[in-house]
C-alpha positions, 0 to 999 in steps of 0.5 A: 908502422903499418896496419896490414888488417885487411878491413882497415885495406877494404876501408881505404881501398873503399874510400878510394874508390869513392873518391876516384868516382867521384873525380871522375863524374867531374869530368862529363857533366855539366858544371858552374864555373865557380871562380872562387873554387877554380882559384883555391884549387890553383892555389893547392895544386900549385903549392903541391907542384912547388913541394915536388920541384923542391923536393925534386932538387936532389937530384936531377932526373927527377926536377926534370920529369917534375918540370917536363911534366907540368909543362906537358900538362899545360900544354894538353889543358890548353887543348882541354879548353878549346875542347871545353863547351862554355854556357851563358845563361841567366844562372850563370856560366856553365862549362861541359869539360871534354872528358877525354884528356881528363880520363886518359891522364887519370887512367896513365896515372892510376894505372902507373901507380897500379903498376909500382904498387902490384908489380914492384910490392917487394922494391916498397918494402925493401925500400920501406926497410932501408929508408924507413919511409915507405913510399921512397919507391915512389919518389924515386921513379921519374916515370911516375913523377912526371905522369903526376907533374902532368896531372898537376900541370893539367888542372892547374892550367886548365883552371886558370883557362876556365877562369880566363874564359869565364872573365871573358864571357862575363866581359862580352855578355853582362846584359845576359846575367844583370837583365831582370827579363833574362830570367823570365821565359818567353811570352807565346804570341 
């Protein structure tokens, strides 16, 4: 059963919130390229998007809007690299994400699910009444799934594009990173 209490709501609404902001500083600052992270939230995301395929098997509208969505996704990650600003320094590689992409598809998301949540409340809890589980209103809607498909697609194929340019970079300049006068500055004439 659900708590209505509304300082158990504040704390989530709290956390949330938190959670979101931090997302979010994510997408402008400058940031190491961390295969081994890259490649556990490939791994997560991908696992998500094959629990939301299946689960998706029941009905058809909704494999399409899950699988229409990811390969969107992909296809704005592919711009979202070419975007993305790529640093080789003698501490590694960084990257400067665009954050455009990332905040236009977080704000389609949140505002969607923003949307279902306010405007359709009744429908949750008539659905919650009927199926017992009260995010059914959720799982019921393509719109919203595919936005979420596309979120998904996005960062698992802009992950895998990090990795790749990172393998590359690492390829064409290993003298920068393994160099011992790499790290020391320069000498005044």
């Amino acid at each position: 059963m659900m708590n209505h209490n509304p300082y158990v709501l504040a704390v989530f609404a709290a956390l949330f919130a938190f959670l979101l902001y931090r997302r979010f500083r994510r997408l402008f600052g400058r940031q190491a390229l961390q295969p081994a992270r890259l490649k556990a939230r490939v791994v997560a995301l991908a696992i998500v998007a094959v629990l939301f395929a299946l689960s998706g098997l029941h009905s058809p509208n909704f494999a399409a809007a899950v699988l229409g969505g990811v390969a969107l996704g992909a296809a704005l990650a592919y711009f979202g690299i070419r975007l993305t600003r790529f640093e080789v320094t003698p501490a590694g590689i960084f990257y400067t994400p665009s954050g455009y992409i990332g905040i236009v598809l977080a704000a389609l998301l949140l505002s969607r699910l923003a949307y279902r949540f306010v405007v359709l409340y009744p429908t949750f809890q008539a659905s919650k009444a009927e199926t017992g589980d009260p995010f059914a209103m959720y799982q019921s809607s393509p719109l919203t799934v595919a936005l979420l498909g596309i979120v998904i697609g996005y960062y698992i194929a802009y992950c895998v594009g990090l990795l790749l340019r990172g393998a590359e970079l690492r390829g064409q300049a290993p003298q920068i990173a393994q160099s011992p006068d790499a790290a020391s500055p320069p000498s005044a004439p």
